[in-house]
C-alpha positions in Angstrom: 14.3 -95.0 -294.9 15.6 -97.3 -292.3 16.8 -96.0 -288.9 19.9 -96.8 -287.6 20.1 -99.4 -284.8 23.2 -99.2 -282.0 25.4 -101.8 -282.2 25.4 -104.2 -279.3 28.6 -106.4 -279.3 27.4 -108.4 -276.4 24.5 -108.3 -273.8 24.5 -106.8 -270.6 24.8 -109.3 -267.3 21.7 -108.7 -265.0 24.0 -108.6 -261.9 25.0 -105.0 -262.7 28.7 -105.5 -262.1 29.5 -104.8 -265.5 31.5 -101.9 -266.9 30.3 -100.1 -269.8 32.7 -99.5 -272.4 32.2 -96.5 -275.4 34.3 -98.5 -278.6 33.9 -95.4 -280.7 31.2 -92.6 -281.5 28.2 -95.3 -281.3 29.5 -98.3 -280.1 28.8 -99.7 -276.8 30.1 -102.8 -274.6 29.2 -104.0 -271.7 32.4 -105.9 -269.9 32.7 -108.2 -266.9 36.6 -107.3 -266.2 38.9 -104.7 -267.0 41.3 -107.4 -268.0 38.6 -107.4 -271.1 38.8 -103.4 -271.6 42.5 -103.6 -272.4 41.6 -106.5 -275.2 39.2 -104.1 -276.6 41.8 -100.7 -276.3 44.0 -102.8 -278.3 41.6 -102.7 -281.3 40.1 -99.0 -280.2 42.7 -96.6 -279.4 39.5 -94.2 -278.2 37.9 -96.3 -275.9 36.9 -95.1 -272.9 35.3 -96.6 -269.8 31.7 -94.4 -269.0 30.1 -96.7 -266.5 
């Protein structure tokens, strides 16, 4: 039986000024801005900022 991989919506910029962005239970984003997060809390009411 197949695993289940994690969703990556986009990849992570090596300059580490990213924020990282939990979409839902086991989605993951990486953003550059928070003008960004509020596109994405639009579509996911949950999301949260974790890093």
């Amino acid at each position: 039986m197949p695993r289940k991989k994690t969703l990556i919506l986009t990849q992570p910029v090596p300059d580490g000024k990213t924020i990282k962005v939990r979409l839902d239970g086991r989605t993951i984003v990486h953003l550059k801005s928070m003008k960004t997060f509020e596109f994405w809390r639009k579509k996911y009411p949950k999301a949260e900022v974790i890093g």
